[in-house]
C-alpha positions as CSV (number, residue, x, y, z in Angstrom):
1,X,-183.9,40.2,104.3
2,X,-183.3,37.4,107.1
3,X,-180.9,38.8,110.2
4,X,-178.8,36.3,111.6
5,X,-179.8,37.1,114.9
6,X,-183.2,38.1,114.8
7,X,-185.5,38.9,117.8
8,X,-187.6,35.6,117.0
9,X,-184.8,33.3,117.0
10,X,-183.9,32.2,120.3
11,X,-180.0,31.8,121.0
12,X,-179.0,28.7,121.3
13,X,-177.4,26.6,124.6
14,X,-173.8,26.5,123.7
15,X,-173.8,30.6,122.4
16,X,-175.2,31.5,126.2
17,X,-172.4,29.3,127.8
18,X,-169.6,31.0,125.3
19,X,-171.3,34.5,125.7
20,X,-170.9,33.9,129.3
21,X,-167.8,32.2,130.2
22,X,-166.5,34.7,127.5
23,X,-167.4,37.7,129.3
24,X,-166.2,36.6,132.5
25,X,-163.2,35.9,131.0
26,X,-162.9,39.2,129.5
27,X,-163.9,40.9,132.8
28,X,-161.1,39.1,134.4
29,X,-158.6,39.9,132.1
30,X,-159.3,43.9,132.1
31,X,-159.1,43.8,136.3
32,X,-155.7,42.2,135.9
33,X,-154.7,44.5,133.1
34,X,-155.7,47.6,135.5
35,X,-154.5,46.2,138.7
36,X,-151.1,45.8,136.9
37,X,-150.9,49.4,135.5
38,X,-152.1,50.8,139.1
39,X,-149.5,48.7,140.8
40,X,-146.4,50.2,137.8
41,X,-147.9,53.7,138.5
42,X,-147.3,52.8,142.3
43,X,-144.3,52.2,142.2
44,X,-143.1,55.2,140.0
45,X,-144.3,57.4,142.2
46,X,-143.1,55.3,145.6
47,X,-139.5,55.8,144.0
48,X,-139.9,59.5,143.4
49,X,-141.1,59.9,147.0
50,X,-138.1,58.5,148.3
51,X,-135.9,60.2,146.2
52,X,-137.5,63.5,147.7
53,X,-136.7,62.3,151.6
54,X,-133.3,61.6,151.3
55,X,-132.5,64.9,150.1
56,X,-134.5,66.7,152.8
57,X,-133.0,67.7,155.9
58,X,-134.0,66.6,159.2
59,X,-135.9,68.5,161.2
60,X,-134.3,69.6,164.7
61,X,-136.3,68.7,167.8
62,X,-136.3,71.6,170.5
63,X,-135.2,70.6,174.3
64,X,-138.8,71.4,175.0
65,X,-140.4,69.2,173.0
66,X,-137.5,66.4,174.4
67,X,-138.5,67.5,178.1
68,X,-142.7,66.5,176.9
69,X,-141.6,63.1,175.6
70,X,-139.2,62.0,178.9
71,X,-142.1,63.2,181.1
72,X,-145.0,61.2,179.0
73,X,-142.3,58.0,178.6
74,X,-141.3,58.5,181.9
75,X,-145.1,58.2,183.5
76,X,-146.0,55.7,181.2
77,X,-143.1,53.7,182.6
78,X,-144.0,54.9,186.3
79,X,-139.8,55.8,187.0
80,X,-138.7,59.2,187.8
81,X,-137.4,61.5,184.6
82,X,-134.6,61.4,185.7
83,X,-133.9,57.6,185.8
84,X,-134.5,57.5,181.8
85,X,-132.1,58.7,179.3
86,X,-133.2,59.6,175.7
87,X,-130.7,58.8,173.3
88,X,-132.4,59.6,169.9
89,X,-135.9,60.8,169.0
90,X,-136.9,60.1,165.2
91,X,-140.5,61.5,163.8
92,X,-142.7,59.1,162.8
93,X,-144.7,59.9,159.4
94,X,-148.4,59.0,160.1
């Protein structure tokens, strides 16, 4: 009983170059499949996220917590507190 490919026989030139370029191929093919299902699943839970901050409230910012951030803006700019004049303060995620 002969195997077609038995350990004797060595493979041929053009079977290594197919074998090759076909695994490469093959390779390629299942990164972009994955990188495509990551990027879907991404975005599914990007627009859940969002859906999530609009209906939270904001959070309220005590006058002490102001007073820290004029002072600390306020030296960094080298003026006197009173010569700024906060307007809005908005958290920052991070």
């Amino acid at each position: 009983m002969l195997l077609p490919f038995s350990a004797a026989a060595e493979p041929s030139i053009p079977q290594v170059i197919l074998l090759g370029m076909g695994t490469v191929f093959a390779g390629i093919a299942a990164i972009i499949v994955i990188c495509l299902l990551i990027s879907l699943i991404s975005r599914v839970n990007k627009g859940k996220e969002v859906k999530k901050e609009e209906t939270a409230e904001p959070e309220q910012i005590s006058g002490e917590l102001a007073a820290v951030i004029g002072a600390a803006v306020a030296e960094e700019l080298g003026t006197d507190v009173s010569a700024i004049r906060i307007v809005s303060i908005k958290k920052v995620k991070g």
